[in-house]
SEBA-921911 format. One line per 2 residues: number of its first residue (from 1); their letters; for each residue z, x, y of C-alpha. Coordinates in Angstrom, 2 decimals, decimal comma. Each point is the difference from the previous one (the first is absolute). Last residue first. Example, Ala and Ser with C-alpha at 12.3 -4.5 7.8 and 13.67 -1.06 7.14 Angstrom:
2 = sa = 7,14/13,67/-1,06; 0,66/-1,37/-3,44
//
This chain:
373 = xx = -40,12/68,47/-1,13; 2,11/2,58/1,11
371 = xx = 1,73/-1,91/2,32; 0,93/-2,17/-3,28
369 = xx = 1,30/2,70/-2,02; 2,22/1,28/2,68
367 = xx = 1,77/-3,21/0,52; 0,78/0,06/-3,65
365 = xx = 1,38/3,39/0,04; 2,30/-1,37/3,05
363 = xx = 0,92/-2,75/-2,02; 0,97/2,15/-2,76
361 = xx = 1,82/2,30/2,20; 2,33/-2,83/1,53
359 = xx = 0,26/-1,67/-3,53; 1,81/3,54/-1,33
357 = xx = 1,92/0,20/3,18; 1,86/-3,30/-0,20
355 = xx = 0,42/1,18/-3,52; 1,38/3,55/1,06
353 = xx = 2,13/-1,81/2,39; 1,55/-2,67/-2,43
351 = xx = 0,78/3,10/-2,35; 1,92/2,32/3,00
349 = xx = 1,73/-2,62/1,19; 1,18/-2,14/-3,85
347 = xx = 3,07/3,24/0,12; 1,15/-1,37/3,48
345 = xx = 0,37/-3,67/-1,27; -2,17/-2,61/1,14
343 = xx = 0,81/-2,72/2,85; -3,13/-2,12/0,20
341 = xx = 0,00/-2,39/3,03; -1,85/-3,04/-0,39
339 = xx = -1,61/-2,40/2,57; -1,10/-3,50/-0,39
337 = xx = -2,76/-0,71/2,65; 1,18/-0,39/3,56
335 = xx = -0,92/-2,98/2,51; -1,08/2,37/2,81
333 = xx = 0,47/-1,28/4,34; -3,57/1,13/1,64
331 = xx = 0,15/-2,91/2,12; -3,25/-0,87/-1,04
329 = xx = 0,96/0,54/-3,60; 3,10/-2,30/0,19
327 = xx = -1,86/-2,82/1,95; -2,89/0,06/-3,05
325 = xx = 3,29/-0,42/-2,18; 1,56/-2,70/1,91
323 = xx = -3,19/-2,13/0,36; -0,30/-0,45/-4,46
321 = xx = 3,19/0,13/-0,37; 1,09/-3,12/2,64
319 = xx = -3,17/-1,48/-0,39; 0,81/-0,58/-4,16
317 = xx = 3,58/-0,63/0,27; -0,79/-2,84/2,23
315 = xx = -3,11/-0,76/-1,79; 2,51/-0,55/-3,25
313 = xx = 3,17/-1,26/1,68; -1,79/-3,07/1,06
311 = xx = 0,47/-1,55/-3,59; 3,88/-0,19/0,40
309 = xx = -0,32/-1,18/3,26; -0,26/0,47/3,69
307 = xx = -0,23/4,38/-0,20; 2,90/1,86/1,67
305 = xx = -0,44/3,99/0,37; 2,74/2,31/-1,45
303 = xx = -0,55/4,10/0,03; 2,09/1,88/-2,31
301 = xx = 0,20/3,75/0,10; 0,13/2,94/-1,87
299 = xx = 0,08/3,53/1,27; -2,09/2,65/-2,28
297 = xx = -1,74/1,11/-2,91; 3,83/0,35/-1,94
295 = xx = 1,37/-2,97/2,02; 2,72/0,09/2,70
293 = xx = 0,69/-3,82/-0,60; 0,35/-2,98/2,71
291 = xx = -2,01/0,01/2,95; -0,09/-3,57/1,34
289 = xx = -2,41/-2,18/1,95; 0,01/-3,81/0,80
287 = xx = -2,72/-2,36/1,52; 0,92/-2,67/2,85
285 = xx = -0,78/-3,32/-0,87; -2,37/-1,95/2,46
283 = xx = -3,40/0,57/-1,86; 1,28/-0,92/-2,95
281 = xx = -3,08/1,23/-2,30; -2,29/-3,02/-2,03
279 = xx = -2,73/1,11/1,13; -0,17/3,70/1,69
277 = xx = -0,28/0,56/3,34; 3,69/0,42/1,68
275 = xx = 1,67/0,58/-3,64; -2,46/3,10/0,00
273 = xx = 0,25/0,77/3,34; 3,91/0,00/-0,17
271 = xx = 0,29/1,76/-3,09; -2,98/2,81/1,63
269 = xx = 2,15/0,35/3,09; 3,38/0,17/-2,29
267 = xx = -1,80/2,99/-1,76; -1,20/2,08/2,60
265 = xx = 3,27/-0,06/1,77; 1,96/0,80/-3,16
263 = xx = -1,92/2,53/-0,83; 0,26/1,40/3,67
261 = xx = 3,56/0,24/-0,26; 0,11/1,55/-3,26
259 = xx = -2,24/2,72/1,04; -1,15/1,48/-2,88
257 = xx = 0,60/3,52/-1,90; 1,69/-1,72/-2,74
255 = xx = -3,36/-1,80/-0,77; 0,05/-3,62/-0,01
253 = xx = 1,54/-2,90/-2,91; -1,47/-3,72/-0,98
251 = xx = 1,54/-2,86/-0,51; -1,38/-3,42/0,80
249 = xx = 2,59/-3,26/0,12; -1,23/-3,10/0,81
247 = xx = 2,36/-2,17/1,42; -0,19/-4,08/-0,57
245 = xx = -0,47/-3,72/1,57; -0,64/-3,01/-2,29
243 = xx = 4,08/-0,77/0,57; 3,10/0,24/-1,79
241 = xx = -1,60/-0,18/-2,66; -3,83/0,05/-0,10
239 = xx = -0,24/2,91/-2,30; 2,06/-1,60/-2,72
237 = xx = 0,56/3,19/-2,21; 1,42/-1,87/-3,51
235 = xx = 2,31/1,19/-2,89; -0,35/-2,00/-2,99
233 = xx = 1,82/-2,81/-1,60; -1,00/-3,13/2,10
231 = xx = -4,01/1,53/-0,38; 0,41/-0,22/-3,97
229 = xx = 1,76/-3,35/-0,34; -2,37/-1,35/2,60
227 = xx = -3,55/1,12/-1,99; -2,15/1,87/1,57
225 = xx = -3,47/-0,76/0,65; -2,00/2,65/1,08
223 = xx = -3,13/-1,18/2,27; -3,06/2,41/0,68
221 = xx = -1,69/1,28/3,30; 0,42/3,31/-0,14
219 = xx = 2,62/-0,04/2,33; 2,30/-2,27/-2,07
217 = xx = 0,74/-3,69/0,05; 3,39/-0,70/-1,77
215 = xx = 0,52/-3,09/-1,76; 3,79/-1,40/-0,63
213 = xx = 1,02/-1,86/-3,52; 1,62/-2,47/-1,42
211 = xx = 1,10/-2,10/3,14; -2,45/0,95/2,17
209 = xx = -0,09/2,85/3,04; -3,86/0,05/0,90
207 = xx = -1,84/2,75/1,91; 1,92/2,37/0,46
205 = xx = -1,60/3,20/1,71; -0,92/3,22/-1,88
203 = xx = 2,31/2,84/-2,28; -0,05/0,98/-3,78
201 = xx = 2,27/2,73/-0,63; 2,17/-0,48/-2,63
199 = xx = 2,85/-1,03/2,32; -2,40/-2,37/1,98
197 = xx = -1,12/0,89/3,65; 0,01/-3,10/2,66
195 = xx = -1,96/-1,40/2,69; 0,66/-3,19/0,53
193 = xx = -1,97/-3,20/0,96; 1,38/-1,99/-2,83
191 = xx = 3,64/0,31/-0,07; 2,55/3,09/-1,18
189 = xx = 3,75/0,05/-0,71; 0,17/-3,48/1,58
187 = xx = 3,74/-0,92/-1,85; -1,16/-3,81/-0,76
185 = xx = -3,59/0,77/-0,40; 0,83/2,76/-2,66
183 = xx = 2,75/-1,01/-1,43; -1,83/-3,76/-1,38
181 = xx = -2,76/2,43/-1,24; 2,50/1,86/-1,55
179 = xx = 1,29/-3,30/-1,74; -3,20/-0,75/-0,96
177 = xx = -1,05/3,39/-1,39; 3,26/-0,03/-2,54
175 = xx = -1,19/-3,86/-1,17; -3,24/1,55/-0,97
173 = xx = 1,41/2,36/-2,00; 2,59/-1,94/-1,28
171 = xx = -2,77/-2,80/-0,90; 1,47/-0,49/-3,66
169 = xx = 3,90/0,67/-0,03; -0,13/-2,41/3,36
167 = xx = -2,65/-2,66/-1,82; 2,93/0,44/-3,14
165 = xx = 3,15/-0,72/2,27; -1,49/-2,74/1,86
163 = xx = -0,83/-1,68/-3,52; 3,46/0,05/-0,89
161 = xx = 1,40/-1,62/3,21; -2,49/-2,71/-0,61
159 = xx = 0,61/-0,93/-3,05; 3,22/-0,53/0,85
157 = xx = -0,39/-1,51/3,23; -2,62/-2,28/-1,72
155 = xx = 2,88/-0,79/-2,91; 2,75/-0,97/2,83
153 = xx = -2,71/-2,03/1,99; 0,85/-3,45/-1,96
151 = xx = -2,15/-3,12/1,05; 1,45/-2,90/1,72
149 = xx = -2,19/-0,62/2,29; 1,97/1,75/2,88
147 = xx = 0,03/2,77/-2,28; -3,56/0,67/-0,29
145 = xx = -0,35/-0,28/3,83; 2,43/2,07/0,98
143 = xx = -1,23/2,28/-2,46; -3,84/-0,08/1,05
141 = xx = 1,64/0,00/4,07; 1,56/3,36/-1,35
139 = xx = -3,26/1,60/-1,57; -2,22/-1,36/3,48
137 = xx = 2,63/1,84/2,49; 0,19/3,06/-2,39
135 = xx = -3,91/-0,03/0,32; -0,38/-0,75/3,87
133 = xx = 2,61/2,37/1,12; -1,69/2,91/-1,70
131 = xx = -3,69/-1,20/1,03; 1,05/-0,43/3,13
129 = xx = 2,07/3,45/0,38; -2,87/2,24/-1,98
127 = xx = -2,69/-1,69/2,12; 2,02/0,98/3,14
125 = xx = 0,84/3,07/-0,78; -2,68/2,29/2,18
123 = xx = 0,23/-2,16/2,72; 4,02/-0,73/-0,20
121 = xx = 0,71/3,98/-0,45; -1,91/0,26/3,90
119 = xx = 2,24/-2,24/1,46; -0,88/-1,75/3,28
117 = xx = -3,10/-1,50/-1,00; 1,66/-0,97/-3,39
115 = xx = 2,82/-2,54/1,69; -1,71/-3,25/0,81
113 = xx = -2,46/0,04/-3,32; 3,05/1,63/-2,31
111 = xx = 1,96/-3,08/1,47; -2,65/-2,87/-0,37
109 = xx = -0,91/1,32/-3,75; 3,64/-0,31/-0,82
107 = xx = 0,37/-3,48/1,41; -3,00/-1,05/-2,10
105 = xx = 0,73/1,01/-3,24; 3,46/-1,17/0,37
103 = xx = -1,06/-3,50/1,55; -2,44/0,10/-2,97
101 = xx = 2,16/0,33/-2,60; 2,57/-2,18/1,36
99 = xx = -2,95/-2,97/0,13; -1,24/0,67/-3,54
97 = xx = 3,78/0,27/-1,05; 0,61/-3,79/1,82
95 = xx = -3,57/-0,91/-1,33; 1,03/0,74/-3,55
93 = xx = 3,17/-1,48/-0,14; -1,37/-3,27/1,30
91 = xx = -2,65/-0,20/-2,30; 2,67/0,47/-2,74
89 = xx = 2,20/-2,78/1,24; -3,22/-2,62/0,10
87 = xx = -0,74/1,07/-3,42; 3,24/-0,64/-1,12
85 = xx = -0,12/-3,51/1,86; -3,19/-0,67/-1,90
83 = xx = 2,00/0,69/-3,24; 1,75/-2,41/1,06
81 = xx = -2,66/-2,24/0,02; -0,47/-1,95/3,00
79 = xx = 1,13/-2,81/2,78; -1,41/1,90/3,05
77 = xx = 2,64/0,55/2,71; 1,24/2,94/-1,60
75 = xx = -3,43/1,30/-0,38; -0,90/-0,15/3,18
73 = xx = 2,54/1,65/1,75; -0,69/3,03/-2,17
71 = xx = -3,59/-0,13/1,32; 1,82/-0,42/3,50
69 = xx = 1,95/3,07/-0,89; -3,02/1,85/-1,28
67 = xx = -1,94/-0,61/3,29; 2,87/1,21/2,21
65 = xx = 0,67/2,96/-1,96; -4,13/1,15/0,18
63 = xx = 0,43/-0,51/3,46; 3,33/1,75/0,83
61 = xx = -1,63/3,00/-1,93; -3,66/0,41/2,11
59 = xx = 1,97/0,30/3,24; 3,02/2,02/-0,64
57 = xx = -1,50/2,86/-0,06; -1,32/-0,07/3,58
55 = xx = 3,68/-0,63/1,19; 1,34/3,05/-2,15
53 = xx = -2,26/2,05/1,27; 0,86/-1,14/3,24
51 = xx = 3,50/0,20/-0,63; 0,14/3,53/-1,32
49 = xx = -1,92/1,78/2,55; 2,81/0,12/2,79
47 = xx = -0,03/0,14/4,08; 0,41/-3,56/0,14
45 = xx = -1,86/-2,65/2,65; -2,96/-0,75/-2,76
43 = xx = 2,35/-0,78/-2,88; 2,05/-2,64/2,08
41 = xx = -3,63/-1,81/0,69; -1,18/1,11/-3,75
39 = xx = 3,26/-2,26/-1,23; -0,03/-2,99/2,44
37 = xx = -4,25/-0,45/-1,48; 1,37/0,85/-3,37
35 = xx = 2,21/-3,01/0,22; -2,08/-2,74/1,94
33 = xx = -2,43/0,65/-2,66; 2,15/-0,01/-3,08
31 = xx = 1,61/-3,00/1,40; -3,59/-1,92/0,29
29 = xx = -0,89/1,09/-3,57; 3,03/-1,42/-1,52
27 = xx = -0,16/-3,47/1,92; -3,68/-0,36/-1,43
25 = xx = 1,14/1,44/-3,64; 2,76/-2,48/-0,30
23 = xx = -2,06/-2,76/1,69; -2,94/0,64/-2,24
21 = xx = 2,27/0,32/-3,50; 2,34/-3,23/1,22
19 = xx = -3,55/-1,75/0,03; -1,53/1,29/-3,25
17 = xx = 3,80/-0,66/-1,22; -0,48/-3,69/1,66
15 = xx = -2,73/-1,57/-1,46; -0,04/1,40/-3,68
13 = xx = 4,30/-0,85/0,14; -1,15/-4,04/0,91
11 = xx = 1,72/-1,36/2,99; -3,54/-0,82/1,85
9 = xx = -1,06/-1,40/-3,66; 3,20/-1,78/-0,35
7 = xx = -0,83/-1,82/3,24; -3,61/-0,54/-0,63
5 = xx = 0,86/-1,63/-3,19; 3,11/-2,01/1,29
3 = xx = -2,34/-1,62/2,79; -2,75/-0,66/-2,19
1 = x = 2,31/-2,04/-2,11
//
């Protein structure tokens, strides 16, 4: 009688699912080893990024699948309730959506980790992406999940379709800046670092390029934000495009009575000097010179130095002014004022004289008066 007791104990369901459960799960866990560990060895010898990210995220998912299937082991074994069983079922739909949920989640992460050094759009989008792929990823596994347990997703789609088109109708504004934010780190019209010039005016270095809006440190020290829908719409100077380096252009004009020659002489030693000793000049560019325009005070010309950067071209400018006009008047070479030549009729002659002559003799009267004194 003992015998027969121990015996249908051993065979008894609350002996052997606990049992079938540990074995199930043991076994399990031993495959999933011995398989990731062949996987990251055939990952590691391939050029690609996609199967070690997808390696990595398979980790956490094939053990929350194993688990629930030996839970759902369990309760098949176990002699219970069917609406037990339905329990059992639901648990098992959940971890299976948990576990694709994750392995999405996961294996997205792994690839925008692998692939943003190398891609300056996948640094600044990279929150944008996850979170992105990690909501529609979480909505769908809610569906899947909803309609695995028998629940009807017609009405959510619905409802949801309709809401969608009222939170668009109601954050259009904020919705337009997002989507120029997306343009402007995928096309690169400006990035932080950058010099660049608004079309109303405003110009300093980027400092931030976000999704609603971009901020915009000026000279004086102070921050504009403006906001993407704006900035994607306007016309923009990028100072730092193609490269940092730029020409400074200085016009100025000479007497007619100059030596062109020499002006030009005089004036590419002072560029050169200038660019030579002044910081933030090029000292190895090579400055330009051109006479362009038979002026009304004289010959005009433009002189081009090179300055580093945007903000360089300031002292540049500065030097190159400041030394070529104390060069100009030891050389003895004239920056005219603005002359005008009056070209009166012959019956104006005889008035304009007397009136010249009229001040002539009151001045002298006045001088007079004074030796007097």
């Amino acid at each position: 009688m003992s015998e027969l007791s121990a015996s249908d104990l051993v065979l008894s369901p609350w002996v052997l699912a606990p049992a079938a459960f540990v074995l199930w799960v043991a076994v399990l866990l031993v495959v999933r080893r011995i398989a990731l560990s062949a996987m990251r060895r055939v990952a590691s010898r391939t050029r690609w990024a996609w199967d070690d990210a997808l390696v990595e995220g398979l980790s956490t998912p094939l053990l929350i699948a194993i688990f629930a299937s030996g839970l759902v082991l369990l309760g098949r074994i176990l002699p219970l309730q069917p609406e037990f069983d339905r329990a059992f079922d639901v648990l098992l739909a959940a971890a299976l959506v948990l576990a694709l949920v994750l392995f999405v989640d996961r294996t997205a992460r792994g690839l925008l980790d692998r692939l943003a050094p190398d891609s300056p759009f996948l640094q600044g989008a990279r929150g944008l992406i996850l979170a992105g792929v990690r909501g529609l990823i979480v909505g769908l596994g809610i569906l899947v999940f909803l309609d695995s347990i028998g629940i009807s997703i017609t009405p959510i789609l619905a409802s949801l379709g309709v809401g969608s088109l009222a939170v668009a109708l109601a954050l259009q504004d904020t919705l337009a800046n997002l989507f120029a934010g997306v343009y402007m780190v995928v096309d690169k019209p400006i990035e932080p670092g950058q010099f660049i010039r608004l079309e109303s005016g405003e110009e300093g270095v980027v400092t931030r390029v976000g999704w609603r809006s971009t901020r915009i440190l000026m000279q004086p020290n102070n921050t504009v934000v403006v906001p993407n829908s704006r900035l994607a719409g306007s016309v923009i100077v990028n100072y730092d495009q193609p490269e940092p380096e730029m020409a400074v252009y200085v016009e100025l004009g000479v007497h007619y009575d100059s030596d062109l020659a020499r002006v030009e002489r005089v004036t590419l030693e002072v560029a050169r000097d200038v660019m030579r000793t002044v910081a933030g000049g090029v000292p190895a560019a090579e400055p330009g010179f051109r006479y362009h325009t038979f002026a009304e005070s004289g010959i005009r010309l433009t002189a081009v130095v090179r300055a580093r950067d945007f903000p360089s071209t300031y002292p540049v400018r500065h030097e190159f002014i400041k030394r070529l006009v104390d060069r100009y008047r030891r050389e003895g070479i004239v920056i005219p004022y603005p002359i005008r030549t009056l070209d009166l009729p012959a019956r104006h002659l005889s008035g304009a004289r007397e009136l010249l002559g009229a001040g002539d003799d009151a001045a002298g009267r006045r001088a007079d008066r004074k030796t007097n004194a």
